[in-house]
N, C-alpha and C positions, 0 to 999 in steps of 0.2 A: 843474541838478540833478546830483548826483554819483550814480554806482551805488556801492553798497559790495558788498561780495564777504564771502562768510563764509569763515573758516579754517577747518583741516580739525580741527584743536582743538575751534574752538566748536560744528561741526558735530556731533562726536563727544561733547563736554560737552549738546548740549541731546539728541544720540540717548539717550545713555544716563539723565539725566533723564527720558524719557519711557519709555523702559523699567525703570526703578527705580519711580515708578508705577504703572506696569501690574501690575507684580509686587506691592509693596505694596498696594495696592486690597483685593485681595482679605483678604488678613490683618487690617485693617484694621476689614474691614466685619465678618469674623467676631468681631474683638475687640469686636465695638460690637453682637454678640449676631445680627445680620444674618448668614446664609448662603444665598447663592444668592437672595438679595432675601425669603425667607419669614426670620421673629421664631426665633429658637432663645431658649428659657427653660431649657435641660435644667444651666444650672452651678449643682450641688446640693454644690457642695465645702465649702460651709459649715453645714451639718445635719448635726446631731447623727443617729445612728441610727435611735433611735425614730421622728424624723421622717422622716426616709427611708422608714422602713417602714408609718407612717401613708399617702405617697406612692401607694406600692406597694398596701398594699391597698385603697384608694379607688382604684385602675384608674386615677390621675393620667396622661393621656395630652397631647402636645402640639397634637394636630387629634382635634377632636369629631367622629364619624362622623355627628353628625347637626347641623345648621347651625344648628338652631331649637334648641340645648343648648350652646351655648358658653357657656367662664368669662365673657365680657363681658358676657351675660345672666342669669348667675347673681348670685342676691342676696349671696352672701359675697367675692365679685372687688372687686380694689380698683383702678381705672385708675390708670397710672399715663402720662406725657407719650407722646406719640405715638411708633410706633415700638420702644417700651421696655416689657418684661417688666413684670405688675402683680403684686398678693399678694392672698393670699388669706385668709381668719379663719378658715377651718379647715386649711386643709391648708400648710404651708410651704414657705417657698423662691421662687422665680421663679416666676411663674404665667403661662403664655402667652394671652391674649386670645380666640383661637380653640381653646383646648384644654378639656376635659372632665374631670370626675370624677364617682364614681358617688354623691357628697353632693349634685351639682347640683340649683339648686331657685330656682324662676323669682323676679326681681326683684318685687316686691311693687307 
């Protein structure tokens, strides 16, 4: 059986590999709507005003103060794959699963 020895090269190519990772990760995970492991639904960069402001005054929040009233149990949420922001038939944009508006109104 041979030992093989690492160079201080290859050593230095897989450190920095693993710290180019560490760093990416996180960027990564925000780009994919994930921060800090809870859903962020908040990119509204593509609403038109009005809808932004329909938003706004339906109190469109991203956590439901109350558990038994989230968008996933409201009748107008639309799921979408796990992990990933749904929509909604009244109010537009990113709809978060656990968040709230004051249109909410229980699945039928």
């Amino acid at each position: 059986m041979s030992e093989s020895k690492m160079g201080r090269r290859d050593a230095a190519r897989r450190a920095l590999t693993v710290l180019g990772a560490a760093v990416l990760a996180p960027s990564v995970l925000t780009a994919c709507g994930e921060e800090g492991g809870a859903l962020s639904c908040n990119d509204t960069s593509g609403l038109q005003p009005a809808q932004l402001a329909v938003r706004q005054s339906q109190n469109y929040v991203e956590a439901s103060p109350n558990a038994e009233q989230t968008c996933v149990l409201c009748r107008f949420y639309t799921a979408a794959a796990a992990g990933q922001c749904g929509t909604c038939s009244v109010i537009q944009g990113p709809i978060n699963p656990a968040g709230y508006c004051a249109l909410w109104a229980a699945t039928a």
